[in-house]
C-alpha positions as CSV (number, residue, x, y, z in Angstrom):
1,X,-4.5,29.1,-7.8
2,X,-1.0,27.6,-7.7
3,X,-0.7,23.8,-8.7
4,X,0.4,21.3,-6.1
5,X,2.5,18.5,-6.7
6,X,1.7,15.2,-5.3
7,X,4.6,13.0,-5.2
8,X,4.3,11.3,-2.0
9,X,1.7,9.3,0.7
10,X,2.4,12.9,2.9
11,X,1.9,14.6,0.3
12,X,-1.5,13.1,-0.4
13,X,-2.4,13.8,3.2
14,X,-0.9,17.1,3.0
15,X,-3.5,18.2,0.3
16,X,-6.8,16.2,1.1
17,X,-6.3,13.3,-1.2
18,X,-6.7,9.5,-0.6
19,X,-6.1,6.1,-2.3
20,X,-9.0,3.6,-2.6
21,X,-8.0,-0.3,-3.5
22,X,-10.2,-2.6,-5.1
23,X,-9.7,-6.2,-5.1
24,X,-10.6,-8.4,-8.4
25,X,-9.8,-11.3,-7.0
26,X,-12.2,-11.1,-4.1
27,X,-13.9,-7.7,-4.8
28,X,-13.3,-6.0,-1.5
29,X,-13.1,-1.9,-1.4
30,X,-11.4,-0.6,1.2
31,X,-9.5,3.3,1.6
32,X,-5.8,3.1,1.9
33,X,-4.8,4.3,5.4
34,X,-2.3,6.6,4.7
35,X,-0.9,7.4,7.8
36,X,0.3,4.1,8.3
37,X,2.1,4.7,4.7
38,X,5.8,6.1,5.3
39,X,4.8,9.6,4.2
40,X,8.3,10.0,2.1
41,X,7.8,7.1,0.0
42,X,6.3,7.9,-3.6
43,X,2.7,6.5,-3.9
44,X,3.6,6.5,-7.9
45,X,3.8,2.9,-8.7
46,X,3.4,1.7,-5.1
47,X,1.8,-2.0,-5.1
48,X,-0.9,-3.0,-3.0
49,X,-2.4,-6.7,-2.2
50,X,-5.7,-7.5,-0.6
51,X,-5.6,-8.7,2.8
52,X,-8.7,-10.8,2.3
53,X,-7.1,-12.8,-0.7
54,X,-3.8,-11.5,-1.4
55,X,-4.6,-10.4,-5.0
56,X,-3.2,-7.7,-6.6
57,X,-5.0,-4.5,-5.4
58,X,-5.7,-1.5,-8.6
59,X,-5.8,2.0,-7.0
60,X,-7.7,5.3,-7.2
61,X,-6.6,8.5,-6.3
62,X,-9.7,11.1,-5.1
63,X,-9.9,14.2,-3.4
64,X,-11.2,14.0,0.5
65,X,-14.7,15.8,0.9
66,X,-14.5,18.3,3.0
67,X,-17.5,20.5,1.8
68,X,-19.0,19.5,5.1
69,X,-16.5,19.7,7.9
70,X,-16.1,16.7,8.9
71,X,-13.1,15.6,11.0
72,X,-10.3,14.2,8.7
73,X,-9.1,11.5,11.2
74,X,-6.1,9.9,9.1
75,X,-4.9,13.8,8.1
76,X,-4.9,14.6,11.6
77,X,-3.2,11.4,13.3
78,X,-0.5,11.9,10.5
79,X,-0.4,15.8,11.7
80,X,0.3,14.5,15.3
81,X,-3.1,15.8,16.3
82,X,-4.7,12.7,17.2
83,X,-7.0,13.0,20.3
């Protein structure tokens, strides 16, 4: 298996990954909806903030499940093949 790079938000979609924030401030966990990220920009050292409270928002990078073919709906609208 080759290694990927993953430089950018499309390149996070590209592959099956996604970005969960959590919010100290206010504890709120949300997923990052990519597609609404400009998918050139670098996710590397990309800053978040909660909506709820502002605060600053700490990320995690995970790999989308897919084990059970489930309908990836933010890798598909940023495809173009939204319904």
């Amino acid at each position: 298996m080759s290694p990927i790079n993953l430089f950018t938000f499309g390149d996070l979609l590209r592959h099956g990954y996604k970005l969960s924030g959590f919010c100290r401030g206010c504890s709120v966990h949300k997923d990052i909806d990519l597609a609404q990220c400009p998918a050139g920009r670098s996710y590397i050292g990309a800053r978040f903030k909660c909506a709820a409270c502002a605060g600053s928002v700490t990320i995690t990078l995970s790999q989308i499940r897919t084990g059970n073919d489930a309908p990836l709906p933010a890798l598909e609208r940023w495809r173009g093949n939204s319904e």
